[in-house]
C-alpha positions as CSV (number, residue, x, y, z in Angstrom):
1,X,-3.9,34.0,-12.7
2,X,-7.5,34.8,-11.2
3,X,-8.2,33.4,-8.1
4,X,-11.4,31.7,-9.1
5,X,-9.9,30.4,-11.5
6,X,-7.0,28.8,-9.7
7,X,-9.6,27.0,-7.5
8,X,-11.6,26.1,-10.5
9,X,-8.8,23.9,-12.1
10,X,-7.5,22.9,-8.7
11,X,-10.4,21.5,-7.8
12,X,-10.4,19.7,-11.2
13,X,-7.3,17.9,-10.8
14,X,-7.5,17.2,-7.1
15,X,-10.7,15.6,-7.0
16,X,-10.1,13.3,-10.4
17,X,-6.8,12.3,-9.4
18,X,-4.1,12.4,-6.7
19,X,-1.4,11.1,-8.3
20,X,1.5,13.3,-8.3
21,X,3.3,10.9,-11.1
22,X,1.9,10.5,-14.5
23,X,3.2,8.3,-17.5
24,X,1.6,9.2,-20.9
25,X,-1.2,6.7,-22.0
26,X,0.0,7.7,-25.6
27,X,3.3,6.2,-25.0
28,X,3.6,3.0,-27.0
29,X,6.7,1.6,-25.1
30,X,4.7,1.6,-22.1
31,X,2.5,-1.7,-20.8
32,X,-0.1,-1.0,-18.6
33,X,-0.5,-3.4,-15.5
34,X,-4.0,-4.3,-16.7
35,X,-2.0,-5.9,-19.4
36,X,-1.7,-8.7,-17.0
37,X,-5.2,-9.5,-18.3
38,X,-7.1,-9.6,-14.7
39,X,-9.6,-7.5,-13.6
40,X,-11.5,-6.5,-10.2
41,X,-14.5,-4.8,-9.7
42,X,-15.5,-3.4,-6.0
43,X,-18.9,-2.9,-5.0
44,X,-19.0,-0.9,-1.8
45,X,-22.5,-1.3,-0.1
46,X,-22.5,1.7,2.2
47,X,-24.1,2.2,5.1
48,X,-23.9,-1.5,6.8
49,X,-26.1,-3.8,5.1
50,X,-28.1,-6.6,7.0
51,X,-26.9,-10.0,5.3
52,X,-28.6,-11.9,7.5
53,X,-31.9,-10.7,5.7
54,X,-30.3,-10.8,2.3
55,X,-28.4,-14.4,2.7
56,X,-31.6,-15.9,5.1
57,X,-31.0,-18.4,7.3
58,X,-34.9,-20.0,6.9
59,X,-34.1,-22.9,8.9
60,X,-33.0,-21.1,11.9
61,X,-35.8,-20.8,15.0
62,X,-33.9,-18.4,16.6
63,X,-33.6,-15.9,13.3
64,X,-37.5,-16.2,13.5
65,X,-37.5,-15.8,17.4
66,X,-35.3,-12.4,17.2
67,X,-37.0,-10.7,14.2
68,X,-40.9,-11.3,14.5
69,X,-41.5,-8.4,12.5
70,X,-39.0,-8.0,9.2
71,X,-37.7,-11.9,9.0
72,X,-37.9,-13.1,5.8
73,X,-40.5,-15.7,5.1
74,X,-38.9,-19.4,4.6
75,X,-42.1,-19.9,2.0
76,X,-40.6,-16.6,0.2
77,X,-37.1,-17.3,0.2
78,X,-34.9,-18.2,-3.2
79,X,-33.3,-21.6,-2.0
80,X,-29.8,-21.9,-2.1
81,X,-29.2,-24.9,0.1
82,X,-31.0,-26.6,2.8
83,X,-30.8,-24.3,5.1
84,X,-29.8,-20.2,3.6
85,X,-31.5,-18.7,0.2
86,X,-31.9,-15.2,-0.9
87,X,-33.8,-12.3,-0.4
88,X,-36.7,-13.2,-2.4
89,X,-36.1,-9.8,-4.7
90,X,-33.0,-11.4,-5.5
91,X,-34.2,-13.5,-8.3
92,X,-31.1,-12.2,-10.6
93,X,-28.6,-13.4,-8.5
94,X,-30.1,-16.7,-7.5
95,X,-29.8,-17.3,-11.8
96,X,-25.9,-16.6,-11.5
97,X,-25.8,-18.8,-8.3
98,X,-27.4,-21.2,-10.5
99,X,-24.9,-20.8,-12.9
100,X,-21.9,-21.1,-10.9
101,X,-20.7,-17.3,-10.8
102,X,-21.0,-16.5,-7.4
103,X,-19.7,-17.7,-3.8
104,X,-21.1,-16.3,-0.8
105,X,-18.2,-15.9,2.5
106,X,-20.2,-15.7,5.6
107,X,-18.7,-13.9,8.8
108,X,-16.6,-11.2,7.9
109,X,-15.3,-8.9,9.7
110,X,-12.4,-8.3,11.9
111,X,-10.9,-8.4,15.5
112,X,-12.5,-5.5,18.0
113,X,-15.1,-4.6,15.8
114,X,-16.3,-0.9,15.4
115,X,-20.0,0.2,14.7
116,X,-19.3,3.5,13.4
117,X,-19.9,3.7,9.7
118,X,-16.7,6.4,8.9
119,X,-14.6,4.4,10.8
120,X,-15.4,0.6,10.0
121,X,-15.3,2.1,5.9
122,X,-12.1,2.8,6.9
123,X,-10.9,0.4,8.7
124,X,-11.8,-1.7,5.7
125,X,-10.7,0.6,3.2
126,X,-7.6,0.9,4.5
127,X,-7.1,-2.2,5.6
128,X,-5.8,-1.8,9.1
129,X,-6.5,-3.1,12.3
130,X,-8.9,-1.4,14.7
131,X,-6.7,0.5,16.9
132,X,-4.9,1.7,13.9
133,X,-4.4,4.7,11.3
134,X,-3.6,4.6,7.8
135,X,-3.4,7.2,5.3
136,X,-3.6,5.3,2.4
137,X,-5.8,2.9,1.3
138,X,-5.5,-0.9,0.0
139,X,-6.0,-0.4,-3.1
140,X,-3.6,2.6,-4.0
141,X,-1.4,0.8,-1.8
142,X,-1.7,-2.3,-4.7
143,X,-0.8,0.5,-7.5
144,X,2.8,1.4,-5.2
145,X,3.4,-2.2,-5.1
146,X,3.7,-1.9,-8.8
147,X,6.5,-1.1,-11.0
148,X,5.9,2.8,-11.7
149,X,6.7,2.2,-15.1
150,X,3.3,0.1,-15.6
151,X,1.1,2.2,-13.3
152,X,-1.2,4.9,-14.9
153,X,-3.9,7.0,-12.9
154,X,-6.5,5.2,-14.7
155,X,-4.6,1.6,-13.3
156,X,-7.4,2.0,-11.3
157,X,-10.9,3.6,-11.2
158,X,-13.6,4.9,-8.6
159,X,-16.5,5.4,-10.5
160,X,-17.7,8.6,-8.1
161,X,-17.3,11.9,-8.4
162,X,-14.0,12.5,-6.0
163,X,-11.4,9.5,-4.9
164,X,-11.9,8.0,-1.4
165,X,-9.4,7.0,0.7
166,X,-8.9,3.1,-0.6
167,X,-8.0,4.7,-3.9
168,X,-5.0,6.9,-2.2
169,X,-1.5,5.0,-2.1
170,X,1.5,6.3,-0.9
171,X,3.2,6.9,-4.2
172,X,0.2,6.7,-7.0
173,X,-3.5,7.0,-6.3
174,X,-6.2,6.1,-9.0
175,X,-8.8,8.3,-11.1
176,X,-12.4,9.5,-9.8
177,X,-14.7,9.1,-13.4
178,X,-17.9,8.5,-12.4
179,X,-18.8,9.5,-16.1
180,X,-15.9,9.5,-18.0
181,X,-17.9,11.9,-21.2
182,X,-18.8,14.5,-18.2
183,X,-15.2,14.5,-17.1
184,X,-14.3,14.9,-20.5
185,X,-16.1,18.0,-21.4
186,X,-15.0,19.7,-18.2
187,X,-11.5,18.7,-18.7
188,X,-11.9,20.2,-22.4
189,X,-12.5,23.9,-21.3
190,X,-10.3,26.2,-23.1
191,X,-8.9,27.0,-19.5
192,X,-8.2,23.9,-18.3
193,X,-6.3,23.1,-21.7
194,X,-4.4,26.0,-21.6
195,X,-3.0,25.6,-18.3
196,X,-2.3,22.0,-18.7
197,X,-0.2,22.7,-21.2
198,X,2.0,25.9,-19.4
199,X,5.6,25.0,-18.9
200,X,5.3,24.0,-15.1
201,X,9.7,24.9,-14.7
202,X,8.4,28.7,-15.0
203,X,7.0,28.8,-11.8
204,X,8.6,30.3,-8.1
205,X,6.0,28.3,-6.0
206,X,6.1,24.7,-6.0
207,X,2.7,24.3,-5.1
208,X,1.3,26.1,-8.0
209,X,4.1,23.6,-10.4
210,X,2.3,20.3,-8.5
211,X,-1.4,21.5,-9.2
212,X,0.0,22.1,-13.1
213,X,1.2,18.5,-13.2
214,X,-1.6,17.2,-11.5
215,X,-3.9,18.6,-13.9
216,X,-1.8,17.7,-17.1
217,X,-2.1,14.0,-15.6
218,X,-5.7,13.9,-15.2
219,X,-6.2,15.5,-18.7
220,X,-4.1,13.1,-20.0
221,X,-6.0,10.4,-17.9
222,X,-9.5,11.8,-18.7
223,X,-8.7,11.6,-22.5
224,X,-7.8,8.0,-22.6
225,X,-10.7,6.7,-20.7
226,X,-13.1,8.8,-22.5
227,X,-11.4,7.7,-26.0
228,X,-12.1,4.0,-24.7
229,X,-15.6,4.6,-23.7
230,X,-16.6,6.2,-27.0
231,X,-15.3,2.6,-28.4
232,X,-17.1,0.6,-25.4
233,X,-20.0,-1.9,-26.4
234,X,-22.3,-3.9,-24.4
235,X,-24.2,-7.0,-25.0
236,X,-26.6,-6.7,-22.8
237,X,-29.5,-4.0,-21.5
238,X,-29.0,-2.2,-18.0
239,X,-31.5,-1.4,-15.4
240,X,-31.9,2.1,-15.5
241,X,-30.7,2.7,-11.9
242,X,-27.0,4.4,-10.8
243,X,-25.2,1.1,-9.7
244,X,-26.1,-1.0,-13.0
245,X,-25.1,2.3,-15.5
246,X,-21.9,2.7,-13.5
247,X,-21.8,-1.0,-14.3
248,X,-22.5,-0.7,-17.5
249,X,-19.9,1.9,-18.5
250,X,-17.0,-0.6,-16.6
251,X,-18.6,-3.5,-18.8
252,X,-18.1,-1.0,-21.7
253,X,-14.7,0.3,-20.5
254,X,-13.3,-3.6,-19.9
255,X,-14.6,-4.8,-23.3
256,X,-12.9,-2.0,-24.9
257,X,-9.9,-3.8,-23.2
258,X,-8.9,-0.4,-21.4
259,X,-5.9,-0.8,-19.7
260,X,-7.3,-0.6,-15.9
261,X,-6.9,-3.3,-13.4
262,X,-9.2,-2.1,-10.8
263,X,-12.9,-0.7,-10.8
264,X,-14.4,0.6,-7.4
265,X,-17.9,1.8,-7.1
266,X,-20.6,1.9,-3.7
267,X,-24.3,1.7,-3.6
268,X,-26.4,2.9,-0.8
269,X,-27.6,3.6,1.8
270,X,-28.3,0.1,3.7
271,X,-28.3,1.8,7.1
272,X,-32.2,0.7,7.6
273,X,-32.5,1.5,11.4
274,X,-36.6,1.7,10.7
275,X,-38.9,-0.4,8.2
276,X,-36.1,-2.0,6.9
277,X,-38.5,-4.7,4.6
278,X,-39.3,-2.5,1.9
279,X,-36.6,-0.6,1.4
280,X,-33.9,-3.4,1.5
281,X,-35.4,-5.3,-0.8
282,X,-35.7,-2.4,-2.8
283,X,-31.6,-1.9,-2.4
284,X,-30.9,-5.8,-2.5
285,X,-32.9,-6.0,-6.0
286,X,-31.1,-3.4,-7.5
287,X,-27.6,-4.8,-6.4
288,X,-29.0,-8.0,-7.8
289,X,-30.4,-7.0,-11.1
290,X,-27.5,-4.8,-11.9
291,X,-24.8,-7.6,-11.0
292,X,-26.8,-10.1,-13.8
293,X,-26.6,-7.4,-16.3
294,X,-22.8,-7.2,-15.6
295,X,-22.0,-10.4,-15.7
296,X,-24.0,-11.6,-18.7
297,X,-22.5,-8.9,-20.4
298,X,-19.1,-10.1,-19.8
299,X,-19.9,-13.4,-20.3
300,X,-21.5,-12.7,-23.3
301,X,-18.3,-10.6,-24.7
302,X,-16.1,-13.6,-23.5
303,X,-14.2,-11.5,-20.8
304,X,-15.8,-12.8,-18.1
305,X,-13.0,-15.2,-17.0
306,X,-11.2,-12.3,-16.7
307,X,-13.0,-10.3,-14.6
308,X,-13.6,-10.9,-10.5
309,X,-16.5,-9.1,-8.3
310,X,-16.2,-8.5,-5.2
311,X,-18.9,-7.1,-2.6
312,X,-18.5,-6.3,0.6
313,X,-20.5,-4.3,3.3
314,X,-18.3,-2.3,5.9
315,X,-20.8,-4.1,8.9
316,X,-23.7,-6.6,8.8
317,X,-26.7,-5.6,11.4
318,X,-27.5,-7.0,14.9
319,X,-29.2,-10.2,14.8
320,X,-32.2,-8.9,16.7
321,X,-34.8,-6.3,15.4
322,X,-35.3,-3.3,16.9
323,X,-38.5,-1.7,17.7
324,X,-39.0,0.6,14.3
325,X,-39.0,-2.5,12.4
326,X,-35.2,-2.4,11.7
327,X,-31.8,-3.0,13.1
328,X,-28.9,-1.6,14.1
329,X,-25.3,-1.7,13.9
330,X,-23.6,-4.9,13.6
331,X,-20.3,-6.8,13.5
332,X,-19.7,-10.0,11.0
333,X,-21.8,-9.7,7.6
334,X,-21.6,-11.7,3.8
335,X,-19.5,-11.2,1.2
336,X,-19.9,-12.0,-2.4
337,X,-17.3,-13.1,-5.5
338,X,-18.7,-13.2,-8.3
339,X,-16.8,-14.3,-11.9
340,X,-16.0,-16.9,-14.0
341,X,-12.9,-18.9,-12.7
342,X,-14.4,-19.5,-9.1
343,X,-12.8,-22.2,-7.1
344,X,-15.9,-22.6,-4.8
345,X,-19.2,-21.1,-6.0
346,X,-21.6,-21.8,-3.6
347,X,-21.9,-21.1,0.1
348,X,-18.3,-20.8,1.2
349,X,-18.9,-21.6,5.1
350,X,-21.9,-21.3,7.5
351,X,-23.4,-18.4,8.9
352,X,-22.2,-17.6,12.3
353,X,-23.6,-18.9,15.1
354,X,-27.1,-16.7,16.1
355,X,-27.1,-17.9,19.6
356,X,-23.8,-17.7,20.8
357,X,-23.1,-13.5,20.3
358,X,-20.9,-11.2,21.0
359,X,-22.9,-8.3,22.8
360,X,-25.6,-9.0,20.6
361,X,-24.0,-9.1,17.0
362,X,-22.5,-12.2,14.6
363,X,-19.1,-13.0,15.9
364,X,-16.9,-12.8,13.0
365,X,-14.8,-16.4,11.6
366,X,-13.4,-14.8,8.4
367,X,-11.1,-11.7,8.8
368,X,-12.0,-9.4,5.7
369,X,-8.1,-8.9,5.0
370,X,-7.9,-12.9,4.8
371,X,-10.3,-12.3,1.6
372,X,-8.3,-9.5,0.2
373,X,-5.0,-11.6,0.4
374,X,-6.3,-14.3,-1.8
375,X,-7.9,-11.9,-4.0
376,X,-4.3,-10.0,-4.0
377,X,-1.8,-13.1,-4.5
378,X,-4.2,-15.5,-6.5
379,X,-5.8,-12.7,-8.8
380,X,-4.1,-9.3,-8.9
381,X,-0.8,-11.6,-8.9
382,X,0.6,-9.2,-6.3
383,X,2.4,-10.1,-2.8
384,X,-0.1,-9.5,-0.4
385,X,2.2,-8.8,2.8
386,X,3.0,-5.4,0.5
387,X,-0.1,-3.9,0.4
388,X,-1.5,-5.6,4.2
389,X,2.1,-5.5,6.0
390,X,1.1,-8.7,7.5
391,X,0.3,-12.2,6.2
392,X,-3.7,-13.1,6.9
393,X,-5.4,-17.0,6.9
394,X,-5.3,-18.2,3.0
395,X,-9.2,-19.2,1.6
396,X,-9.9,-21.2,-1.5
397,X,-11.7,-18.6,-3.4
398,X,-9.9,-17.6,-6.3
């Protein structure tokens, strides 16, 4: 074999999938766990978004006081309650609010927080305390905690280019398709066919065996996702930006009833250090335009019931401004569900106190992992002490 062409398939099958363990989607014996009939989808906003200009607190002198400059306007604020509303470019999320298909979780974040984007994503991707390691992430650690005989590569799928670490489990990891027809037509080069289909006992060099299996997994992967999104449909149009098409393509995939459990996708960046007004709102009305395409769509195709959102941020900003008109890093931010079986839509809790600080930042009341247990027990039906090693404080959420 040619050494460019050793690294050309390699890099195919590394990058779509790490899972050294493959059961044949064409195997009709074989249930998928997505046959349990729930689904999550993750929406990652990178970069550390400032909730406290996205949920606004319009009653609140002392958001005013801190942020003379880029507070929100209480005259320009979507109302939720009394006293929080939305971004005003929010308007498509205030109509699922509305509706009953979203609950916002104020003051998340964990013990000993840390402000450095790599390792709060993480810290939350992984699930792990602050002074801790992992090596696999939370939600490949979900697909271990599964019997192997149900779990496929596409079990779960990050719709990027290359898997991150939350994807990565111990035992199986998910599938990167960011756009599942690309993937196809590199995955159906002549090359990549052939050697997918050598006879891997052959080889001296176990190495060179692994990175045949891998790639006859992700082929096999690649071609039953595609096959599925050739049969997708939506009922609804999509904003023309890269969130709401990825979202569009998991509406498409999930109403084709594709056998994955878990979606994971990110948006960015939010880290808006200087003249944060414009371009927020620019970020926070894509988030929220692409999440009301999503859900109508599902709700229009009846699988909405079905299907949870969850958002998260891996920090919230400092509650003052800083002098370019932005902020910096934070502690303690928002989180959003959004779905049809919520057991409290609405403002889960109260924003954080934004007097009493820790060093200047939101001191966090809701430990992220506490969200991920309910959404692990109550909706992926899955003991949550597996995949977080320890038990965390149960919410009413799902």
């Amino acid at each position: 074999m040619k050494r460019r062409d050793f690294l050309r398939f390699s890099a195919v099958a590394t990058g779509a999938t790490l899972m050294p363990q493959f059961l044949s989607a064409s195997n009709p014996v074989l249930s998928a766990i997505g046959a349990k009939g729930k689904r999550l989808v993750v929406i990652q906003l990178s970069g550390g978004n400032d909730s406290l200009n996205m949920l606004v607190p319009f009653r609140n002198d002392t958001y005013y006081k801190e942020r003379p400059k880029i507070a929100i306007a209480a005259k320009d604020v979507l109302r939720l309650t009394s006293e929080v509303g939305l971004n005003p470019a929010m308007t498509g999320l205030q109509e699922l609010y509305n509706q009953g298909y979203l609950t916002l979780i104020n003051g998340v974040g964990y013990p000993d927080p840390n402000r450095s984007h790599f390792r709060s994503m993480e810290i939350w991707q992984t699930a792990c305390d602050s002074d801790q390691t992992l090596q696999s992430g939370w939600v490949g650690r979900f697909l271990d905690a599964q019997p192997s005989t149900l779990v496929h590569p596409f079990s779960a799928i990050e719709m990027e280019d290359a898997l991150s670490l939350v994807m990565q489990g111990n035992e199986h990891s998910g599938l990167a398709a960011a756009d599942p027809a690309r993937l196809k037509k590199v995955v159906n080069h002549p090359f990549i066919r052939q050697v997918a289909k050598h006879d891997h006992g052959h080889h001296h060099h176990p190495q060179v065996d692994f990175l045949h299996e891998t790639l006859d997994e992700t082929v096999n992967s690649v071609d039953y996702i595609a096959a599925k999104a050739r049969s997708a449909s939506n009922q609804m149009i999509y904003p023309a930006t890269t969130l709401a098409q990825r979202l569009k393509t998991v509406a498409g995939l999930i109403n084709a009833d594709a056998d994955t459990q878990v979606y994971y996708m990110s948006q960015g960046s939010y880290d808006t250090h200087a003249n944060q007004l414009g371009g927020h709102a620019r970020l926070l009305g894509d988030l929220s335009n692409a999440l009301k395409a999503f859900v109508l769509d599902l709700k229009a195709s009846g699988r909405l019931d079905d299907t949870l959102v969850m958002v998260f941020s891996e920090f919230g900003r400092r509650v003052k401004q800083n002098a370019g008109r932005g902020t910096d890093h934070g502690t303690a931010g928002t989180m959003m569900l959004l779905g049809g079986k919520l057991k409290n839509q609405g403002v889960y809790n109260d924003i954080p106190s934004l007097s009493d600080l820790d060093d200047g930042d939101l001191k966090h009341s809701i430990d992220f992992r506490s969200v991920y247990r309910n959404v692990l027990e109550d909706w992926l039906q899955t003991p949550s002490e597996e995949v977080l090693f320890k038990k965390f404080e149960r919410l009413d959420i799902v």
